[in-house]
Biopython code that builds the backbone (N, CA, C, O; Angstrom):
import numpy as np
from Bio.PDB.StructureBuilder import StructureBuilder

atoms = [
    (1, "UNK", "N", (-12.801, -6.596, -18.373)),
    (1, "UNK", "CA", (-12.975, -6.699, -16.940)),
    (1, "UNK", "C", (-13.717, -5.453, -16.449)),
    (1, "UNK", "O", (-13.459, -4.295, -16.781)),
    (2, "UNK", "N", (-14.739, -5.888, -15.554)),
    (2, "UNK", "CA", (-15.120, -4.349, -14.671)),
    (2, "UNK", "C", (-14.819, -4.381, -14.026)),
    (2, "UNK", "O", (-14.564, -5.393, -13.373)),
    (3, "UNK", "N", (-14.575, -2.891, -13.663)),
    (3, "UNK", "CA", (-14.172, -2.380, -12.210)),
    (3, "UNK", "C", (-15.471, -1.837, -11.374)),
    (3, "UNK", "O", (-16.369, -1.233, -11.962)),
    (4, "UNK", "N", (-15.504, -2.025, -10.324)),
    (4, "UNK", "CA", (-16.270, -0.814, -9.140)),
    (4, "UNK", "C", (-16.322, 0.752, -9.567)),
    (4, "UNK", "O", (-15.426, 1.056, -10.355)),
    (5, "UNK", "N", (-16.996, 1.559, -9.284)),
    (5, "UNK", "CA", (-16.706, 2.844, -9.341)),
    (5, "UNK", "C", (-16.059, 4.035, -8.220)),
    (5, "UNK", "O", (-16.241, 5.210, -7.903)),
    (6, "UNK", "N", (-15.346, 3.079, -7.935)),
    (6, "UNK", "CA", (-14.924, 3.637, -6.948)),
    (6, "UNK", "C", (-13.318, 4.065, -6.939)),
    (6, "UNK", "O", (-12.761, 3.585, -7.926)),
    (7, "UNK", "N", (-12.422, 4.838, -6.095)),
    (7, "UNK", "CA", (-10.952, 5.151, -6.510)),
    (7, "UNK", "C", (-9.920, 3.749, -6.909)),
    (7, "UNK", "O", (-8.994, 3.761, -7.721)),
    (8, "UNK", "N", (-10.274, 2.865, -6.285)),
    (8, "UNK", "CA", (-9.911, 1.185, -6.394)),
    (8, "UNK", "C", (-9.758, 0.906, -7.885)),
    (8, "UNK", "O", (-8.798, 0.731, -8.637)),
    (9, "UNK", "N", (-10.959, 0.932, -8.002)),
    (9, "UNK", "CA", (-11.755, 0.477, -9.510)),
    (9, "UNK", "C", (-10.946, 1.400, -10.578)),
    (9, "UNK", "O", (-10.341, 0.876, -11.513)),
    (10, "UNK", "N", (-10.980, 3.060, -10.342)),
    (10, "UNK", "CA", (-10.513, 3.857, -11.319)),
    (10, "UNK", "C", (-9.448, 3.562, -11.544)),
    (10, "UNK", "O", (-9.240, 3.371, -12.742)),
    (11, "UNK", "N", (-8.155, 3.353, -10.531)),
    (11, "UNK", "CA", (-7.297, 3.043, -10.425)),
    (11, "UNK", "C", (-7.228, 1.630, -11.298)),
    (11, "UNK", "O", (-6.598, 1.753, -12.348)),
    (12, "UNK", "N", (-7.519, 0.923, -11.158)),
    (12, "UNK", "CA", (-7.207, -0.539, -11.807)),
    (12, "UNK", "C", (-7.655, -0.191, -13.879)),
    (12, "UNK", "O", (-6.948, -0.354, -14.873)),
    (13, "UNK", "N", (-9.108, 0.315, -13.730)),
    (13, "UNK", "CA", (-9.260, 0.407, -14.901)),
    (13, "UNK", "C", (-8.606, 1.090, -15.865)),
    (13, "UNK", "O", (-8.723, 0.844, -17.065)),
    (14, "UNK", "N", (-7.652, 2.268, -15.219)),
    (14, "UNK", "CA", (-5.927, 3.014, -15.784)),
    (14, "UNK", "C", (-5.503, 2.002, -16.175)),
    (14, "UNK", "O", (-5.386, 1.921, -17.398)),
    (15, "UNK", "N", (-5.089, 0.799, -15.333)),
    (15, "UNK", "CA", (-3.768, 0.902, -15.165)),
    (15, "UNK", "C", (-4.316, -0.210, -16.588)),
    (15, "UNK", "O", (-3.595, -0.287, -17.583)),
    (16, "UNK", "N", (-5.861, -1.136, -16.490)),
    (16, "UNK", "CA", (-5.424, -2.083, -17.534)),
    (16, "UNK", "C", (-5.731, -1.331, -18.847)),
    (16, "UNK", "O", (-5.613, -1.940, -19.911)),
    (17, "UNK", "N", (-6.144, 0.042, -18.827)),
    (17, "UNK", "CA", (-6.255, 0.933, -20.194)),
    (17, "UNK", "C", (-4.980, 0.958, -20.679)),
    (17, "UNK", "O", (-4.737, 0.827, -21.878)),
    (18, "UNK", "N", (-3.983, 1.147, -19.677)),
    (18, "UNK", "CA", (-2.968, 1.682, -20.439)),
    (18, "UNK", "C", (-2.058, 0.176, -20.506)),
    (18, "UNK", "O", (-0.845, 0.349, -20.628)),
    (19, "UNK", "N", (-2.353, -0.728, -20.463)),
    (19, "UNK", "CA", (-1.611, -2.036, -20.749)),
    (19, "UNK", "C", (-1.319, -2.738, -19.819)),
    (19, "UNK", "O", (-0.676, -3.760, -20.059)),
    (20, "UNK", "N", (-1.572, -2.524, -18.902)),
    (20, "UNK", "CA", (-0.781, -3.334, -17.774)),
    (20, "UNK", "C", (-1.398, -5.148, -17.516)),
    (20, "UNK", "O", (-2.545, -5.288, -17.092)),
    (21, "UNK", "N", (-0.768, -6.065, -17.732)),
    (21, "UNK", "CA", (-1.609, -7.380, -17.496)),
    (21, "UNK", "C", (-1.904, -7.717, -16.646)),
    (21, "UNK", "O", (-1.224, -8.625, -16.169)),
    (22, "UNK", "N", (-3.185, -7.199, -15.817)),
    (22, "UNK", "CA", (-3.364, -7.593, -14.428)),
    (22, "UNK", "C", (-3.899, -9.167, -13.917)),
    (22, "UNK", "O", (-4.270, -9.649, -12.848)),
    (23, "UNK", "N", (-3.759, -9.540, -14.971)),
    (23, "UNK", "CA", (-3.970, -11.465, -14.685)),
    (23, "UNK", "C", (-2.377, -11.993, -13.862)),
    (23, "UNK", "O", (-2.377, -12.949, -13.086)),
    (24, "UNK", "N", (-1.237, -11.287, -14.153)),
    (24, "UNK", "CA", (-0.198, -11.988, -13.556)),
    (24, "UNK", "C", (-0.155, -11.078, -12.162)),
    (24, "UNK", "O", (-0.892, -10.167, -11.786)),
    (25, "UNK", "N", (1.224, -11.813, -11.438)),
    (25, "UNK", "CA", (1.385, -11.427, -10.196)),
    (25, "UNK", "C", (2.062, -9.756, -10.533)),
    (25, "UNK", "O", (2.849, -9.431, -11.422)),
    (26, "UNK", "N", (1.503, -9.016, -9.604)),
    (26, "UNK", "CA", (2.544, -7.640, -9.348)),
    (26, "UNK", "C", (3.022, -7.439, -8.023)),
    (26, "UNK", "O", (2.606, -8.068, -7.050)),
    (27, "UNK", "N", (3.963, -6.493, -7.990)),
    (27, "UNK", "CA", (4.616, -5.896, -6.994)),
    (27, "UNK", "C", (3.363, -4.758, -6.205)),
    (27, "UNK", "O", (3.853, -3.686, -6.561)),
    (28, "UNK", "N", (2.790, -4.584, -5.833)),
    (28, "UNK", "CA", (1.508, -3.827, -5.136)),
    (28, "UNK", "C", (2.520, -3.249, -3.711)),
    (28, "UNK", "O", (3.022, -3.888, -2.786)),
    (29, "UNK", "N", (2.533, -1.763, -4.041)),
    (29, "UNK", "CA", (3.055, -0.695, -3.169)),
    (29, "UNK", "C", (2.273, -0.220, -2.332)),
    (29, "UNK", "O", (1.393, 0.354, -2.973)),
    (30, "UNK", "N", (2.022, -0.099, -0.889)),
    (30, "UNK", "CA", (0.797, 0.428, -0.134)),
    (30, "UNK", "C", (1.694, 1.276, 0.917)),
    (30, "UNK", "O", (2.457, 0.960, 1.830)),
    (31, "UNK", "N", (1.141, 2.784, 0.232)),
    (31, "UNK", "CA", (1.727, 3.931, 1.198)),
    (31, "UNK", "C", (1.176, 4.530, 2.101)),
    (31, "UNK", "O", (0.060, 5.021, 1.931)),
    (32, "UNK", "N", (1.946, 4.636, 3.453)),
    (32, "UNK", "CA", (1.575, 5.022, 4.737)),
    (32, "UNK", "C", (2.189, 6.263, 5.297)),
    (32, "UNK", "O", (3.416, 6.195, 5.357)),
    (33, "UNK", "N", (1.702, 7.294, 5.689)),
    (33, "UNK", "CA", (2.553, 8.623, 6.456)),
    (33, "UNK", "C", (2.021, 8.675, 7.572)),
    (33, "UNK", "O", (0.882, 8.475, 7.993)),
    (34, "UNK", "N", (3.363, 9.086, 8.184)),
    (34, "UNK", "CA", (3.448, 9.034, 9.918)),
    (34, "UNK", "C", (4.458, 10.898, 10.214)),
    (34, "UNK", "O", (5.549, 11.279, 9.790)),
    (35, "UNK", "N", (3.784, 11.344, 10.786)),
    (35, "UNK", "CA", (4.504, 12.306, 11.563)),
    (35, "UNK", "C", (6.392, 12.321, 12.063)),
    (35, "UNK", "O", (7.306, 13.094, 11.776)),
    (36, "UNK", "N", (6.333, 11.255, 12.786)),
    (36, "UNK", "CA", (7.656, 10.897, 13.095)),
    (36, "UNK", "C", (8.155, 9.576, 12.363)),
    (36, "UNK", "O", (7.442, 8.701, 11.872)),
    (37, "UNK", "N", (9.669, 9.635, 12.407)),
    (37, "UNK", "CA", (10.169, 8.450, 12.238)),
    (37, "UNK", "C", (10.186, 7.183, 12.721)),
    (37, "UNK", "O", (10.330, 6.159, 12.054)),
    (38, "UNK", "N", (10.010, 7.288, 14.092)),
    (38, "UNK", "CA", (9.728, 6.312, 15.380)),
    (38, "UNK", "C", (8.545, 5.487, 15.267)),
    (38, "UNK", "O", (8.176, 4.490, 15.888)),
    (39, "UNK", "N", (7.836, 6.428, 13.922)),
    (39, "UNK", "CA", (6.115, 6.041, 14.668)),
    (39, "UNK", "C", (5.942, 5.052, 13.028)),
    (39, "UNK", "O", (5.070, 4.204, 12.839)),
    (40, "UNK", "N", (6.730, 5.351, 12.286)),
    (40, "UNK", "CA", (7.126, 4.628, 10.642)),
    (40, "UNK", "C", (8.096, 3.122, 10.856)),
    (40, "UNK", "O", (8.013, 2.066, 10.228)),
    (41, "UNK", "N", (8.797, 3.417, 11.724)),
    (41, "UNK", "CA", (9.605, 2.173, 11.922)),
    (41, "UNK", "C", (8.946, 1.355, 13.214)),
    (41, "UNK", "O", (9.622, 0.464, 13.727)),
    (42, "UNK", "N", (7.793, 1.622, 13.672)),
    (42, "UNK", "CA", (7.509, 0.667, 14.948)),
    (42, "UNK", "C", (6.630, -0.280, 14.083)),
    (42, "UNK", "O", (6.528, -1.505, 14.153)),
    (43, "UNK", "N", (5.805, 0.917, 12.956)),
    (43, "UNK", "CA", (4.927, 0.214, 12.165)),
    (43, "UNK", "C", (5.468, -1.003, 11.253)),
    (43, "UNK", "O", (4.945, -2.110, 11.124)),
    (44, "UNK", "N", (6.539, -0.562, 10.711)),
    (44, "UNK", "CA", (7.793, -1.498, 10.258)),
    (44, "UNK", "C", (7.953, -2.677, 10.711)),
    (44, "UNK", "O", (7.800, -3.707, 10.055)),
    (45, "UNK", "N", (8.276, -2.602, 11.878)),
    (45, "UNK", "CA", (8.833, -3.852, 12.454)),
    (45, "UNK", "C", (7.854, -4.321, 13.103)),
    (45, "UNK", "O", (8.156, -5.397, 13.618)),
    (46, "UNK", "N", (6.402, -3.868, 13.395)),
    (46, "UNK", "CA", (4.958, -4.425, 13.901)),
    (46, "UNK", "C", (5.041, -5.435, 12.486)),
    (46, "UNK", "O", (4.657, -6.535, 12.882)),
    (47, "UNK", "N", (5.353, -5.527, 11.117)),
    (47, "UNK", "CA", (4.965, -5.772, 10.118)),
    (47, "UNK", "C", (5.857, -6.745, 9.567)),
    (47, "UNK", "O", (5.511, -7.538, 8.691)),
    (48, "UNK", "N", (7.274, -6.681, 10.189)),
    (48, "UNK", "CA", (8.039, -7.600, 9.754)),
    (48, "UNK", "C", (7.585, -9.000, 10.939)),
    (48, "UNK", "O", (7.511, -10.095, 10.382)),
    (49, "UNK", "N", (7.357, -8.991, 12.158)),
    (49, "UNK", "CA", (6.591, -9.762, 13.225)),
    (49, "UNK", "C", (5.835, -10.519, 12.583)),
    (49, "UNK", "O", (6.146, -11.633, 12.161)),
    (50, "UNK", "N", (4.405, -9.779, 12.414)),
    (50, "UNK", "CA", (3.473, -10.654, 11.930)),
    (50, "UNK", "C", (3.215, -10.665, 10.270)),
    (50, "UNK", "O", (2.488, -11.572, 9.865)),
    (51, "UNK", "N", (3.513, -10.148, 9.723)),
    (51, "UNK", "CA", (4.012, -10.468, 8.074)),
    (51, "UNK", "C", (5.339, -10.645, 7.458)),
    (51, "UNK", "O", (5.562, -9.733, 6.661)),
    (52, "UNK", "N", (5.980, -11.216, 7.519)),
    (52, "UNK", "CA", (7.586, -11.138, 6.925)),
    (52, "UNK", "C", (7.563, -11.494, 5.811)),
    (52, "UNK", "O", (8.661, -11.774, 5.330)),
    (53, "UNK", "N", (6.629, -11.606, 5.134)),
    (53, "UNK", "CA", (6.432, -11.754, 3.467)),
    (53, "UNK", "C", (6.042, -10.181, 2.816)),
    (53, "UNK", "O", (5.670, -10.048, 1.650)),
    (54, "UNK", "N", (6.207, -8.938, 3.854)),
    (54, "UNK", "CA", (5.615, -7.762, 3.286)),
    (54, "UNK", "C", (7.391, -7.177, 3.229)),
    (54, "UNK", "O", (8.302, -7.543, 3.972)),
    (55, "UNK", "N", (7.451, -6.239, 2.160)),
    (55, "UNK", "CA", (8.500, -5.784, 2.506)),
    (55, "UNK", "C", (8.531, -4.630, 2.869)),
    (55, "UNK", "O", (7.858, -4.052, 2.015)),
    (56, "UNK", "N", (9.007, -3.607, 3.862)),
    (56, "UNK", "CA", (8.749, -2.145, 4.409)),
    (56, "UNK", "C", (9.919, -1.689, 3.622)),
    (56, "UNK", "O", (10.852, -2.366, 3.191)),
    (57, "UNK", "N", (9.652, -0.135, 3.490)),
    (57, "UNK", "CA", (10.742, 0.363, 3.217)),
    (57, "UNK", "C", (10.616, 2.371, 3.838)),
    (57, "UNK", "O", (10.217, 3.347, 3.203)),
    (58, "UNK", "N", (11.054, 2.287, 5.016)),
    (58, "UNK", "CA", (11.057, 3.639, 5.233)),
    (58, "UNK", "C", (11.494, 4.951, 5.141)),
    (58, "UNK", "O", (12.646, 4.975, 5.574)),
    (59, "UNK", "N", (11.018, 6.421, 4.670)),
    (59, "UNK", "CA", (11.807, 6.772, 4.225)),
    (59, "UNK", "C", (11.045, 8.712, 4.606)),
    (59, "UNK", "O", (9.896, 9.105, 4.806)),
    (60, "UNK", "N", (12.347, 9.408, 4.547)),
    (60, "UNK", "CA", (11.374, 11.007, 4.846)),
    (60, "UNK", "C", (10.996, 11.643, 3.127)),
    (60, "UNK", "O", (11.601, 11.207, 2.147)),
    (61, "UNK", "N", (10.099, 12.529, 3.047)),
    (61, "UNK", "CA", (8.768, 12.758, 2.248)),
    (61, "UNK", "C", (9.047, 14.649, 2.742)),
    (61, "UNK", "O", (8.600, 15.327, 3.667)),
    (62, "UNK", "N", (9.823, 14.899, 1.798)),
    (62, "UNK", "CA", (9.909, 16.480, 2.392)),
    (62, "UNK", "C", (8.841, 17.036, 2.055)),
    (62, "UNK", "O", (8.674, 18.071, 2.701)),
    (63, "UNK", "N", (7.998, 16.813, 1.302)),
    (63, "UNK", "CA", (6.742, 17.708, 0.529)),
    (63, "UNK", "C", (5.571, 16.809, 0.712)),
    (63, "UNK", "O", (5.385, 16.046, -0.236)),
    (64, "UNK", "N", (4.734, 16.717, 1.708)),
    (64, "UNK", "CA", (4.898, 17.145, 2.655)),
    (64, "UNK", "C", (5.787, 16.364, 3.674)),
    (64, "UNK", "O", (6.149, 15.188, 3.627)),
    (65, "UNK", "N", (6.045, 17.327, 4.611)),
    (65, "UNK", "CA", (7.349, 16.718, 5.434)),
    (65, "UNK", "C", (6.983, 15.798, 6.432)),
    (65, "UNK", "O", (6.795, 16.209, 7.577)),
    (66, "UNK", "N", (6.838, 14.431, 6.110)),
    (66, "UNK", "CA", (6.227, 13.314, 6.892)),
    (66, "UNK", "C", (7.214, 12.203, 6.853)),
    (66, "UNK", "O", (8.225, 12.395, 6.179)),
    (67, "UNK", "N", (7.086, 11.163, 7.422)),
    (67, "UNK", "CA", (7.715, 10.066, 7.124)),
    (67, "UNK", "C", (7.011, 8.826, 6.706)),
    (67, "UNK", "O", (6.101, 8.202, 7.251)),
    (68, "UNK", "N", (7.760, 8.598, 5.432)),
    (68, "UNK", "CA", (7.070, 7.176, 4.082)),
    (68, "UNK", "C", (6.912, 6.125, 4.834)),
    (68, "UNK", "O", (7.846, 5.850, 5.588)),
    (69, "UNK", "N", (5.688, 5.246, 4.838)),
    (69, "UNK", "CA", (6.282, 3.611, 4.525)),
    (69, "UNK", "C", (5.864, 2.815, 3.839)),
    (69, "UNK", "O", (4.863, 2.201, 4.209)),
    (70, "UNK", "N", (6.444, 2.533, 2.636)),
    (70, "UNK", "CA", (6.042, 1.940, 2.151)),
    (70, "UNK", "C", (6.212, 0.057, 2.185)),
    (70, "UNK", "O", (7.160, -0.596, 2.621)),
    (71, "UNK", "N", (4.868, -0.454, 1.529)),
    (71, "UNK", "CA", (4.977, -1.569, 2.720)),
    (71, "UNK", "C", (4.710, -2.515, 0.694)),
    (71, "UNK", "O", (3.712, -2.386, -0.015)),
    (72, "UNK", "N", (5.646, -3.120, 0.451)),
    (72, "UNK", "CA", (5.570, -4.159, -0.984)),
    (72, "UNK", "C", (5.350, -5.411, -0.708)),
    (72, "UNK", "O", (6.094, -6.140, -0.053)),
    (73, "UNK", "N", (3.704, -5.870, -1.496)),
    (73, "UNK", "CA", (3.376, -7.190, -1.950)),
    (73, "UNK", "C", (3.468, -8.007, -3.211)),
    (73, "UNK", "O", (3.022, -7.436, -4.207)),
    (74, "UNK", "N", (3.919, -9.139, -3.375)),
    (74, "UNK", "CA", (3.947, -9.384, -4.829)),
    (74, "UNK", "C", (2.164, -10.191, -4.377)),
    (74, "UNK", "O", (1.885, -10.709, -3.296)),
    (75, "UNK", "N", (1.316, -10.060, -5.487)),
    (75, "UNK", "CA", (0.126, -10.345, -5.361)),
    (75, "UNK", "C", (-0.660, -10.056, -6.610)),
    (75, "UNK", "O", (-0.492, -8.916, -7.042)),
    (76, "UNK", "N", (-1.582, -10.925, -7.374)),
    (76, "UNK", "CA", (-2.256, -10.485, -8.495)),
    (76, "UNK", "C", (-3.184, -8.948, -7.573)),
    (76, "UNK", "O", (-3.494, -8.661, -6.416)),
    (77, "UNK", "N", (-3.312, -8.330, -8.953)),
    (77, "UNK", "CA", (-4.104, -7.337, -8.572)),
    (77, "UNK", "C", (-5.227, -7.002, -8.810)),
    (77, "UNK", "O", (-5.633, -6.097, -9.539)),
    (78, "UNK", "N", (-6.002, -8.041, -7.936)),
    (78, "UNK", "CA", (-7.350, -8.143, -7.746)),
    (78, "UNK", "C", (-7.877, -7.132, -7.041)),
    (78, "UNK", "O", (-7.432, -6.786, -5.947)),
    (79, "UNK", "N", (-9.013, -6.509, -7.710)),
    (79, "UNK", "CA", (-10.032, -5.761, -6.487)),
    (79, "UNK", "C", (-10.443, -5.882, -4.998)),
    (79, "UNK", "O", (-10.415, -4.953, -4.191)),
    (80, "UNK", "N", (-10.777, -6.981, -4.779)),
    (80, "UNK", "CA", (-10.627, -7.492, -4.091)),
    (80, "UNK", "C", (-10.206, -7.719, -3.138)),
    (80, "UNK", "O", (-10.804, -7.384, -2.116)),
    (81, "UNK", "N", (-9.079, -8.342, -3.096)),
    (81, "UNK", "CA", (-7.731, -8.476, -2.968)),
    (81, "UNK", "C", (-6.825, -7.109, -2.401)),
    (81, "UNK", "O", (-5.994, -7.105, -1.493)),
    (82, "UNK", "N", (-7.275, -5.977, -3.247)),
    (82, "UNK", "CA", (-6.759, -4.347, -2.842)),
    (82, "UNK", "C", (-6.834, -4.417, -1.519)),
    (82, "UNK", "O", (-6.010, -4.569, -0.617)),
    (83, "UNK", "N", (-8.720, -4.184, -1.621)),
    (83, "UNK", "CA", (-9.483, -3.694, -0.807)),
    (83, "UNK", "C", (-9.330, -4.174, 0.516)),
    (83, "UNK", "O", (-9.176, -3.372, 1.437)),
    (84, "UNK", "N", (-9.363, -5.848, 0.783)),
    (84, "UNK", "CA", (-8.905, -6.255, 1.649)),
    (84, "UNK", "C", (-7.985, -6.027, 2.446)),
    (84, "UNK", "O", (-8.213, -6.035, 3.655)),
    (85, "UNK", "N", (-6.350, -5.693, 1.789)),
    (85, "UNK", "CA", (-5.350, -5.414, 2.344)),
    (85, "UNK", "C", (-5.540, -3.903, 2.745)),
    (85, "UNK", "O", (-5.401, -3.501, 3.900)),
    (86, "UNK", "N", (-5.849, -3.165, 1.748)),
    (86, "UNK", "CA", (-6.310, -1.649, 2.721)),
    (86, "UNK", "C", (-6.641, -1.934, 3.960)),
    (86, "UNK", "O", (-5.983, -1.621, 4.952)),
    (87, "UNK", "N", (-7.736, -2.574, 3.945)),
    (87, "UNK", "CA", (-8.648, -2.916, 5.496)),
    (87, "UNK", "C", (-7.698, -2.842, 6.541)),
    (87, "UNK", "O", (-7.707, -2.057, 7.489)),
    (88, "UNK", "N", (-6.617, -4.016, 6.203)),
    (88, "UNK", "CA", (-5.937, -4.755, 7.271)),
    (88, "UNK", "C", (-5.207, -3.455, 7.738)),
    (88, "UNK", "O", (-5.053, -3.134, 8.917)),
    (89, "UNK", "N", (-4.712, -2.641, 6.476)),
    (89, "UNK", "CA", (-3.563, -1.841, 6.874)),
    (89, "UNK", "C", (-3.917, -0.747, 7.218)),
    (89, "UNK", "O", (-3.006, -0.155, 7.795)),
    (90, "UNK", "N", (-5.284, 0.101, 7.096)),
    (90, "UNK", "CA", (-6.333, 0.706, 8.256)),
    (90, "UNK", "C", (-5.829, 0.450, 9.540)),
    (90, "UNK", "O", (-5.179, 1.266, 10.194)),
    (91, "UNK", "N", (-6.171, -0.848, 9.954)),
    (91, "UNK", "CA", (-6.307, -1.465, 10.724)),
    (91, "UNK", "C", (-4.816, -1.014, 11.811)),
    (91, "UNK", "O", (-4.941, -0.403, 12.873)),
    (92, "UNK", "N", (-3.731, -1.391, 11.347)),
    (92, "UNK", "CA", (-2.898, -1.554, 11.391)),
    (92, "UNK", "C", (-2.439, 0.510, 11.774)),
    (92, "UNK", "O", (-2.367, 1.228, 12.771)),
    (93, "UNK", "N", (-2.345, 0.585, 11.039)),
    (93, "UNK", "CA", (-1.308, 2.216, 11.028)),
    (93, "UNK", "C", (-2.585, 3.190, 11.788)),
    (93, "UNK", "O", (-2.253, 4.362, 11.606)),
    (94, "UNK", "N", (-3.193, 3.165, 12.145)),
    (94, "UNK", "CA", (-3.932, 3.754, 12.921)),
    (94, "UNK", "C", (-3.511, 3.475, 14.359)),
    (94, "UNK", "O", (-3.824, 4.371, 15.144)),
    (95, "UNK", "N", (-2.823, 2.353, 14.913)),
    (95, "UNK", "CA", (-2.068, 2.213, 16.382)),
    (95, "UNK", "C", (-0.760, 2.574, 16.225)),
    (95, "UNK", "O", (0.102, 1.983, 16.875)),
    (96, "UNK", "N", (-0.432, 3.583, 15.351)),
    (96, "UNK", "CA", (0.970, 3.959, 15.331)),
    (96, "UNK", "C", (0.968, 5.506, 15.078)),
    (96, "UNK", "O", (1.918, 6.288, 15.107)),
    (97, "UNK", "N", (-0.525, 5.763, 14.789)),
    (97, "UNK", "CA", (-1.053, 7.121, 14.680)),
    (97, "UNK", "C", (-0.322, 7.774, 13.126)),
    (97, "UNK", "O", (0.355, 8.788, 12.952)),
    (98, "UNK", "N", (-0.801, 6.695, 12.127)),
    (98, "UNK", "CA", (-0.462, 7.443, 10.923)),
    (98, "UNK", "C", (-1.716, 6.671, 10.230)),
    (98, "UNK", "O", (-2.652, 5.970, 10.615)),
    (99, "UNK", "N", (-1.246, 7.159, 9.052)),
    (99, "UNK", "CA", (-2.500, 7.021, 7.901)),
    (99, "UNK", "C", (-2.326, 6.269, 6.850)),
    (99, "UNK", "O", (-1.233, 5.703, 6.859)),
    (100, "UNK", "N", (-3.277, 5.947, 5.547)),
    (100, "UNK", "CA", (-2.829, 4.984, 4.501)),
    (100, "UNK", "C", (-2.887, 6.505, 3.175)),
    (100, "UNK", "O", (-3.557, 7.532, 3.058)),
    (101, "UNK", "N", (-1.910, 5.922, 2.505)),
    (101, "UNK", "CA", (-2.019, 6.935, 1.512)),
    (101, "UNK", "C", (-2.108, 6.424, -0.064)),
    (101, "UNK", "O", (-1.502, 6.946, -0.999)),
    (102, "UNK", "N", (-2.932, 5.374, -0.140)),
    (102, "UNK", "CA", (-3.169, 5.115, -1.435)),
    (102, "UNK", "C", (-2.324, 3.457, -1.540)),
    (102, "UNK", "O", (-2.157, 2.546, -0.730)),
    (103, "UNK", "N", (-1.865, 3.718, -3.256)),
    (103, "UNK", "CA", (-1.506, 2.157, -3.557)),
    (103, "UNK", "C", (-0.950, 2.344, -4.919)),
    (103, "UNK", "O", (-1.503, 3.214, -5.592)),
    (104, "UNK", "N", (0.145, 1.625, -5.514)),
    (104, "UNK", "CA", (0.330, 1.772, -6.644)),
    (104, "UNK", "C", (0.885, 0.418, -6.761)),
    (104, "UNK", "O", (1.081, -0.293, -5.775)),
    (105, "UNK", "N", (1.252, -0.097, -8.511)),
    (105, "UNK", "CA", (1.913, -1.205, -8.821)),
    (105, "UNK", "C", (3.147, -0.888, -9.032)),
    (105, "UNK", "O", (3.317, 0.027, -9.837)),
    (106, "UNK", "N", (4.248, -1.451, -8.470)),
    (106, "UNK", "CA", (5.854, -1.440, -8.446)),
    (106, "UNK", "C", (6.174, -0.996, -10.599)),
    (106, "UNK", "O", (5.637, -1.310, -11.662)),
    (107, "UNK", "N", (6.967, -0.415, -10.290)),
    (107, "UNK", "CA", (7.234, -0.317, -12.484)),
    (107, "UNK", "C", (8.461, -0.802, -12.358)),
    (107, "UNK", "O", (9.160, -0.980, -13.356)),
]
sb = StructureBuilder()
sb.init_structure("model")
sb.init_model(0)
sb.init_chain("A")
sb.init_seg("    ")
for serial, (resi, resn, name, xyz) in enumerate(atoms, 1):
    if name == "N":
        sb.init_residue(resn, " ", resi, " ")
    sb.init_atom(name, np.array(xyz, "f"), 0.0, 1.0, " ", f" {name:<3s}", serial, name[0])
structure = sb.get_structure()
């Protein structure tokens, strides 16, 4: 399989170097930091509203001292597919005044 050259791509091409079968479904982790807690759980429950198939899970991040959210899809892990949901979740945590912080597959 190729990947893009891009952090997406690097990322995927790890994960199928080191074995991972990315033809089946995974657990796909997409992390978000917010300043406050208030501003992690509005995003939360903005997310349980209009996605209730995502699962949030919020949490404090002493190093640096922010507050987590992490937001779990089960979803093949298509490029694609990533990229897209980044978009949305851009989209998304920027009206709650936090940020996206990457992506990993659930272990």
């Amino acid at each position: 399989m190729n990947f893009p050259k891009d952090e997406t791509g690097k990322v995927l091409f790890e994960m199928q170097k080191a074995g991972i079968d990315l033809t089946v479904m995974h657990t796909i982790v997409f992390f978000h930091l917010f300043e406050t807690q208030e501003q992690a759980e509005a995003m939360a429950a903005h997310l349980a509203e209009i996605a209730p198939d995502i699962i949030c899970d919020v949490h404090i991040d002493e190093n640096p001292k922010a507050w987590d959210l992490d937001c779990s899809i089960k979803v093949l892990p298509l490029y694609d597919a990533i990229i897209a949901q980044e978009a949305q979740f851009e989209q998304i945590v920027t009206q709650f005044n936090g940020y996206t912080d990457g992506w990993g597959i659930e272990a």
